[in-house]
N, C-alpha and C positions, 0 to 999 in steps of 0.2 A: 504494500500500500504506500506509495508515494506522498508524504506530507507537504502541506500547505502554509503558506507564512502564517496565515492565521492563526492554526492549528500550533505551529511550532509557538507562535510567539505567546498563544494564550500560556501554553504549558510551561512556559520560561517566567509568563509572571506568578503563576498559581507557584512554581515554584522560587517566587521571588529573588528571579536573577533578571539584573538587567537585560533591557530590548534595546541596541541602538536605534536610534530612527529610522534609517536608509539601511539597514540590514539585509542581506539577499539571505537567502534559505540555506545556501552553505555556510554561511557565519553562525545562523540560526540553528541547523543541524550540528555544529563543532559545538556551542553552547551547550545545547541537548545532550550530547553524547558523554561531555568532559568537568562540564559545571558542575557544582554542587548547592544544593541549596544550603545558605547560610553567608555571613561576612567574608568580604576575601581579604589577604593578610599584606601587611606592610611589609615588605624582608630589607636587609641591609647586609651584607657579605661582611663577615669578619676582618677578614684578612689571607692573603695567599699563601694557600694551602698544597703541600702535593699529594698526589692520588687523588685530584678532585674528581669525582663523579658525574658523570654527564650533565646530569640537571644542573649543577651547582655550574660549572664550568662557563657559562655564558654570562654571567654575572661580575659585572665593572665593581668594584669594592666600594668607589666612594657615590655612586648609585645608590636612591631608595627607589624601590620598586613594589608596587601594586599587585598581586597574583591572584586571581581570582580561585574561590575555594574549590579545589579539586584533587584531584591523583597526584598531579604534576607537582602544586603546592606541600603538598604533605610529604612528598619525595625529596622536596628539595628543603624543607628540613629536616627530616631524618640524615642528611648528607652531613650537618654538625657545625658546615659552617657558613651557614647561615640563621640570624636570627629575626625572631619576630618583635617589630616596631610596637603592634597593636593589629586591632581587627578593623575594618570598615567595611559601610553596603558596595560604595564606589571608591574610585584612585581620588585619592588626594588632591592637590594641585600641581603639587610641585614633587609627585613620584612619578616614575614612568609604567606606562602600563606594560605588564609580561603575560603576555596568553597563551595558554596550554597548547605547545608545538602541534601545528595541522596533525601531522603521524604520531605522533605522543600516542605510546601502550602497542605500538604494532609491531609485530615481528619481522624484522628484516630475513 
C-alpha cells in the first residue's frame, strides 16, 4: 500500500514529530521509519577520540548539534563521546540540525 502525505504527515503529528512545510513523502517516509516519538537531544562531542565509531565520527567537537530522537541518537551516545546538552521538541537556534543518515540501520 503506497502512503500519502497526508497519511504520513497525520501519523508524524499523532506521533508528535515535526512536519516540515514543503516536505515530499520521502522526507516524510525517512521521519516514519527513523523518528521516534519524544524530545530530540542536544549532543556536543567531547573531545578527539581514537577508535571513534561510525556514528560518532562525523561530528566537529566544537559543534552543538540537534539529533532528532531515534536509533541513530541513542547510538551515538552509547559511543561515550558524546554528550547530552538537554532535551528539546525542535533544534535550537544556534545548533545544527543532524538527521538520521538516509541508509542508517541497512546492511551493506
Amino acid at each position: 500500500m503506497k502512503r500519502t502525505k497526508a497519511s504520513l504527515t497525520s501519523k508524524l503529528r499523532k506521533a508528535n514529530i515535526p512536519v516540515p512545510k514543503d516536505a515530499s513523502i520521502k522526507e516524510l517516509e525517512h521521519r516514519a521509519k527513523h523518528w521516534i516519538e519524544g524530545d530530540g537531544f542536544i549532543l556536543r562531542r567531547f573531545r578527539q577520540s581514537r577508535g571513534i565509531r561510525d556514528e560518532a565520527n562525523i561530528l566537529d567537537r566544537k559543534t552543538i548539534y540537534w539529533v532528532p530522537n531515534s536509533q541513530f541518537a541513542q547510538n551515538l551516545l552509547k559511543t561515550g563521546i558524546v554528550f547530552s546538552m538537554g532535551r528539546t521538541p525542535a533544534p535550537p537556534a544556534d545548533a545544527t540540525f543532524l538527521d538520521v543518515p538516509e541508509n542508517y540501520g541497512e546492511e551493506e
